[in-house]
C-alpha positions in Angstrom: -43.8 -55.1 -1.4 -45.9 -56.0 -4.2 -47.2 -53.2 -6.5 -49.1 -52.3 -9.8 -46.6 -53.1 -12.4 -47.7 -50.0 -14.7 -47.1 -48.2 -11.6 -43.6 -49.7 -10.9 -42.8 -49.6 -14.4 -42.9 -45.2 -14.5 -41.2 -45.4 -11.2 -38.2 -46.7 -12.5 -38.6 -43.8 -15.1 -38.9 -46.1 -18.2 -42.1 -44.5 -18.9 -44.8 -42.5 -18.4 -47.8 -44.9 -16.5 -50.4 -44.8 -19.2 -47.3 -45.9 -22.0 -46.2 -48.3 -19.6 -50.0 -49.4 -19.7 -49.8 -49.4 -23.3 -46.3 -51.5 -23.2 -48.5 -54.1 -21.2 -51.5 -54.2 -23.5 -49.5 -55.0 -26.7 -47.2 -57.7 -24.7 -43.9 -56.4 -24.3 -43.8 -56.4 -20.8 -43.3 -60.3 -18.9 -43.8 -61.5 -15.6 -41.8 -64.6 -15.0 -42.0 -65.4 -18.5 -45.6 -64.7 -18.8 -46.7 -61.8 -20.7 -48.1 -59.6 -17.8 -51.7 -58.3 -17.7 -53.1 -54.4 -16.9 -53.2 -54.3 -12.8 -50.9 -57.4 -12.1 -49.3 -56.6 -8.8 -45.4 -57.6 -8.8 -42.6 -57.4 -6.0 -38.9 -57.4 -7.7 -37.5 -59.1 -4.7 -39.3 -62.3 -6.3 -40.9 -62.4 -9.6 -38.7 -61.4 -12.6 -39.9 -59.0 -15.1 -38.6 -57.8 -18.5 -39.5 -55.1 -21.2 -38.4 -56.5 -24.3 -36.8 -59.4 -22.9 -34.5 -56.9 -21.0 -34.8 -57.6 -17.1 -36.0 -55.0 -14.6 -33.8 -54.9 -11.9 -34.3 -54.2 -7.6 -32.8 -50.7 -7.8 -32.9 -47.9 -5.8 -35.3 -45.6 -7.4 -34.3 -42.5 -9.3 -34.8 -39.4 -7.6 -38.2 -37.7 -8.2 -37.4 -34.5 -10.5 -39.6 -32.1 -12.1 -38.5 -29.0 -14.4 -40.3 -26.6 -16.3 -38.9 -26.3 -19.1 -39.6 -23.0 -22.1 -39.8 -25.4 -25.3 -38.1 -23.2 -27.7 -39.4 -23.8 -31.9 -37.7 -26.8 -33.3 -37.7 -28.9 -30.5 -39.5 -32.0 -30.1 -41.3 -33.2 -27.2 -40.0 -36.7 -27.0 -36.9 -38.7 -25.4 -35.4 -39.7 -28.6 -36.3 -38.7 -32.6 -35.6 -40.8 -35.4 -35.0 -38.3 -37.6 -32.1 -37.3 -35.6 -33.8 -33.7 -34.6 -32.8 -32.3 -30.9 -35.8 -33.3 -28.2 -36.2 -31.7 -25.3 -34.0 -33.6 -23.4 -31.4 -32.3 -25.4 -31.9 -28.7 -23.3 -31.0 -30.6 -20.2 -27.4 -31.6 -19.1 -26.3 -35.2 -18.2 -26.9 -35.6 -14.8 -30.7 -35.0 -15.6 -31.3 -37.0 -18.8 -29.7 -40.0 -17.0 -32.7 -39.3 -14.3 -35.3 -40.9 -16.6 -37.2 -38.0 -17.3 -39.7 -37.5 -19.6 -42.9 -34.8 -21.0 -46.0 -34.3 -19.6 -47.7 -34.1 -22.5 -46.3 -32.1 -25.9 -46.2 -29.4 -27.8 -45.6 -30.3 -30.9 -42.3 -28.9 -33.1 -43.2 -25.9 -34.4 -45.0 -24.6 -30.7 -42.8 -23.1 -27.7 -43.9 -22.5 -24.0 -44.2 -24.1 -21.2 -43.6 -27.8 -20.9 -43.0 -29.9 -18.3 -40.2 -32.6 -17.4 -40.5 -35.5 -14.5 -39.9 -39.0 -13.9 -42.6 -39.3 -11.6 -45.4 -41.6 -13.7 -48.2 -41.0 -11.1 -47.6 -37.6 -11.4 -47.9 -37.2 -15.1 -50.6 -40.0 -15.3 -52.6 -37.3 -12.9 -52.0 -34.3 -15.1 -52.6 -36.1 -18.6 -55.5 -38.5 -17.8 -58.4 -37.3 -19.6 -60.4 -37.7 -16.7 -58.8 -35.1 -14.9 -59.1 -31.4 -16.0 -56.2 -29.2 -15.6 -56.3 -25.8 -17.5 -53.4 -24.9 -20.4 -53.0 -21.3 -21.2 -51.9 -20.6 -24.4 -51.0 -17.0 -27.0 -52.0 -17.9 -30.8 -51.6 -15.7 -33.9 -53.6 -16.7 -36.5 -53.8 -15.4 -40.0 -56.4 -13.1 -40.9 -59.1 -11.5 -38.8 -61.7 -13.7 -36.7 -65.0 -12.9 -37.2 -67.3 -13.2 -33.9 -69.3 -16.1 -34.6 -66.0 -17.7 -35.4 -65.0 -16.9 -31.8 -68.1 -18.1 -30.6 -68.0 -21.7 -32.5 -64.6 -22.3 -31.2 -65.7 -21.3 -27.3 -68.4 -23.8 -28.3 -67.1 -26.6 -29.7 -65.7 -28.3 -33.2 -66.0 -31.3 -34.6 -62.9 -32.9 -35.2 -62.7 -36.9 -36.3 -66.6 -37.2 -35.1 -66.1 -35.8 -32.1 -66.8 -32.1 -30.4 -64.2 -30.7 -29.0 -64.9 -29.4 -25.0 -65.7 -25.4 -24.7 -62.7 -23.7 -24.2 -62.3 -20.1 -23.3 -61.1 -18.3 -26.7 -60.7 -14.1 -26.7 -59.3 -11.6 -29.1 -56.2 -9.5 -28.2 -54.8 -6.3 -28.8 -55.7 -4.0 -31.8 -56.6 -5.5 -35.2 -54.5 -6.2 -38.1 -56.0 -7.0 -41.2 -53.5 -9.6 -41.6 -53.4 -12.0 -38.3 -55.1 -12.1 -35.1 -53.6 -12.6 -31.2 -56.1 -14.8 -29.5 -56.3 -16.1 -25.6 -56.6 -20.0 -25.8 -57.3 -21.8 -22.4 -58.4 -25.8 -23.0 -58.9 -28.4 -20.4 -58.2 -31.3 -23.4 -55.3 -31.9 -25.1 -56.0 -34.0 -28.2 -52.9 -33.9 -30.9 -52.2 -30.5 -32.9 -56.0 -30.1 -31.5 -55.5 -25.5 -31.6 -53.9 -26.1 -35.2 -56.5 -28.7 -36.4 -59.5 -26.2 -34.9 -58.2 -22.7 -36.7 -57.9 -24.7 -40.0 -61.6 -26.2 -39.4 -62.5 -22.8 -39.1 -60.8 -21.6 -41.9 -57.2 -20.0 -40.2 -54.0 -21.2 -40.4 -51.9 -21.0 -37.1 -49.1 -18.8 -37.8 -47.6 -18.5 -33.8 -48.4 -20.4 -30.9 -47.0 -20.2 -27.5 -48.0 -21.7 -24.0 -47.9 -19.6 -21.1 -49.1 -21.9 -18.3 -50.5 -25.2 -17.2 -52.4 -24.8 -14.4 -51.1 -22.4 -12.2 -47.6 -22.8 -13.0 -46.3 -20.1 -15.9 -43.4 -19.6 -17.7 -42.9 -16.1 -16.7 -39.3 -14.7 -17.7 -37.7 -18.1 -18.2 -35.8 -17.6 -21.7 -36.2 -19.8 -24.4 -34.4 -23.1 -23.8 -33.8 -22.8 -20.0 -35.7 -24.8 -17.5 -36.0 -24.4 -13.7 -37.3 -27.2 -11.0 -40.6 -27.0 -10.0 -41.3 -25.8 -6.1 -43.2 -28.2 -3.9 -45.8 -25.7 -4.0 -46.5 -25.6 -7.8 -46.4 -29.3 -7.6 -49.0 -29.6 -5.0 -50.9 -26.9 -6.7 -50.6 -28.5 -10.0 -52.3 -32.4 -8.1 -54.6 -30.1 -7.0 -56.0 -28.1 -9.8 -56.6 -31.7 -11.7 -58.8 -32.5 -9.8 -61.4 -29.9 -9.4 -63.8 -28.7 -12.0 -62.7 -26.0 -14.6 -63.5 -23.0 -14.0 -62.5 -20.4 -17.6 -59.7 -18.5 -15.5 -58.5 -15.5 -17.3 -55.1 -14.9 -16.8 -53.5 -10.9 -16.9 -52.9 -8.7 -19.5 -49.0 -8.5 -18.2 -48.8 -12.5 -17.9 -50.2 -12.8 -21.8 -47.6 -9.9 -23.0 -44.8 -11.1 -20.9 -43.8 -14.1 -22.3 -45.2 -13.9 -25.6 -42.6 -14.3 -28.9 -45.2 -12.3 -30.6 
């Protein structure tokens, strides 16, 4: 049966849809020897493609898997590093790294939470497109004491690279400390380093920062460096959630202190 190649592409678990997309767009995927094209519908069983003149082969598919995984620091959230540092599927044993898997998104080296693990494309393509809107929960220290208007401007919006970033929901926790303040982060947009880059713009460095859910699914008491499978009803919830419009959730004072490094 003929389908999307992008689409057949993450369901053998080479990549994520949108890189497989990306693999297309700069040529490295062919179909029978022609580069292929975004939407071009293949069928194994007769046309012959390759990524990087390596053939893609009728196979049974992988079994679909999806972990949650708490990211400890020094990790990053990749399938391989050239710098030789571990990567998150170093936290997983061999049975599962030989399933193809791959992050929903990142949090970047110096960051630990929540992260999540499949090899089902369409499902991170549905919880990473920027057209759908799925809420991350995050614990931040920063250094120094927030001033109110600060708060306000980053609920708002900041300009980073020409562009405002969406409101987000941004509260102060806990007593003050003339030294750092614990803020409650929840964005609907993940753009790269995007809470780090923001607290610099407004003049604080991120000294902590921790993810306690996407969507409805938190970390809980998972410890640092374990992962568990997602149920069918977290992954449900999760398809669900991305597509409906945000609504600022706030989540409870024992799921922000329960999890938190701080």
């Amino acid at each position: 049966m003929a389908e999307r190649l992008q689409k057949l592409l993450a369901q053998h678990g080479l990549a994520s849809r949108r890189r497989a997309e990306a693999w297309i767009a700069a040529g490295r995927v062919q179909v029978n020897g022609v580069p292929a094209h975004l939407g071009q519908k293949v069928d194994l069983e007769r046309d012959r493609v390759t990524v990087d003149d390596r053939p893609l082969m009728p196979q049974p598919r992988p079994q679909l898997c999806y972990l949650l995984l708490h990211k400890p620091l020094g990790m990053v959230s990749t399938c391989a590093d050239p710098e030789g540092r571990p990567t998150v599927l170093d936290a997983l044993p061999p049975d599962l790294r030989a399933l193809g898997l791959h992050p929903v998104g990142r949090l970047d080296t110096y960051s630990s939470g929540v992260l999540i693990l499949t090899n089902d494309g369409d499902f991170t393509y549905r919880l990473t497109h920027p057209k759908h809107d799925l809420a991350k929960h995050y614990r931040v220290r920063v250094a120094g004491q927030v001033a109110p208007e600060t708060l306000s401007q980053w609920q708002e919006g900041v300009c980073l690279e020409g562009r405002l970033t969406r409101p987000a929901v941004v509260e102060r926790l806990g007593s003050s400390s003339p030294d750092h303040t614990d803020l409650a982060i929840t964005l609907w947009e993940g753009r790269n380093r995007q809470i780090r880059r923001v607290a610099e713009a407004l003049g604080h460095r991120v000294l902590r920062l921790h993810r306690l859910a996407v969507g409805s699914v938190r970390l809980g008491k998972l410890k640092r460096g374990a992962y568990r499978s997602l149920s069918e009803a977290e992954i449900r919830a999760l398809l669900a959630e991305s597509e409906v419009d945000p609504i600022p959730p706030r989540l409870s004072a024992q799921v922000l202190a329960g999890t938190s490094p701080f």
